[in-house]
Structure formats: C-alpha cells, structure tokens
C-alpha positions as a Markdown table, in Angstrom:
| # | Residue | x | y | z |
|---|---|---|---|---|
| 1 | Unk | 8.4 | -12.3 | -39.0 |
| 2 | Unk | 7.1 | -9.5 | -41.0 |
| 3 | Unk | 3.1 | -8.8 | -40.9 |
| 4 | Unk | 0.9 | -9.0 | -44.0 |
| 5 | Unk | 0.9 | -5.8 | -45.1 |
| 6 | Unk | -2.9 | -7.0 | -46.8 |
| 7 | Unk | -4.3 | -7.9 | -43.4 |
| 8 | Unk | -5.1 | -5.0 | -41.3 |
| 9 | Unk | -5.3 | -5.5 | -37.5 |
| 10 | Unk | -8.7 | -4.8 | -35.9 |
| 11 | Unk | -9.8 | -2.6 | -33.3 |
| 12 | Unk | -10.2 | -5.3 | -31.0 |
| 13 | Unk | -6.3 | -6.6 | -31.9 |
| 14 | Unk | -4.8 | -3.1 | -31.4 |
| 15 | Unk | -7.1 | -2.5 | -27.9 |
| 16 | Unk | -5.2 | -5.9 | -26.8 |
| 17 | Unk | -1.8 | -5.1 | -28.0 |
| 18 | Unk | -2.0 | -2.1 | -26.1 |
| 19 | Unk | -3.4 | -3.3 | -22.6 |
| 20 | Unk | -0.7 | -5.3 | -23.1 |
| 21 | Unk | 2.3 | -3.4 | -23.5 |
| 22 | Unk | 0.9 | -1.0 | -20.9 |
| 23 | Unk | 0.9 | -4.1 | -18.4 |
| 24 | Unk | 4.8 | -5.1 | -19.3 |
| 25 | Unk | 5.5 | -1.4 | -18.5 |
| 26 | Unk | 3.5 | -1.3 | -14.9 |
| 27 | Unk | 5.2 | -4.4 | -14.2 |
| 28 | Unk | 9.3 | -2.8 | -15.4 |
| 29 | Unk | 8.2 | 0.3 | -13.3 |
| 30 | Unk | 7.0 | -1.3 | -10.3 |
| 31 | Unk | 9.8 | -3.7 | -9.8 |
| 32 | Unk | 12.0 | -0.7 | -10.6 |
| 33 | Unk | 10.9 | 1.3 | -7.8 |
| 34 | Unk | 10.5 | -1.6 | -5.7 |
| 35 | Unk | 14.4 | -2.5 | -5.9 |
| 36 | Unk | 14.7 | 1.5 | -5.3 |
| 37 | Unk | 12.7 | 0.7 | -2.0 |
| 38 | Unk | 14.4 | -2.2 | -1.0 |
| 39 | Unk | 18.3 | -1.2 | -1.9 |
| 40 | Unk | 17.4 | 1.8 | 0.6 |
| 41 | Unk | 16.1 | 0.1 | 3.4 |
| 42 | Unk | 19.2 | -2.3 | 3.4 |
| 43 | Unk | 21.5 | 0.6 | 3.4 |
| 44 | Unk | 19.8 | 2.2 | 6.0 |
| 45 | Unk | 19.8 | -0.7 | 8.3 |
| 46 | Unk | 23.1 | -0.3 | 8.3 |
C-alpha cells in the first residue's frame, strides 16, 4: 500500500505518527528489561 505521492502528510499526521512509534519503542524496551529483571531474579533464587 503505497502513499499518494500528491497528498502530503500534515504536521498534525507526522506529530502522531511519531508519538506513536516512540510509544511501541517504550513499550519493546520496557518489557525488554523487564524480562532482563525477572530472568535474574529466578536465577538467583536459585
């Protein structure tokens, strides 16, 4: 699904795309680090 290449995307669309994407990589991150957490706490339980 290629984009019009007439219609431009505003300001507004761009601001939103970005919040976005900068949510979905908080969220890959944080459970990243979270199973980092959690995989070391099991091992150390022993």
């Amino acid at each position: 699904m290629a984009p019009n290449p007439q219609k431009r995307r505003t300001p507004e669309e761009i601001r939103a795309g970005n919040k976005r994407l900068g949510i979905i990589m908080m969220l890959i991150a944080a459970v990243f680090f979270l199973g980092i957490v959690v995989r070391q706490y099991l091992l150390s339980r022993g």
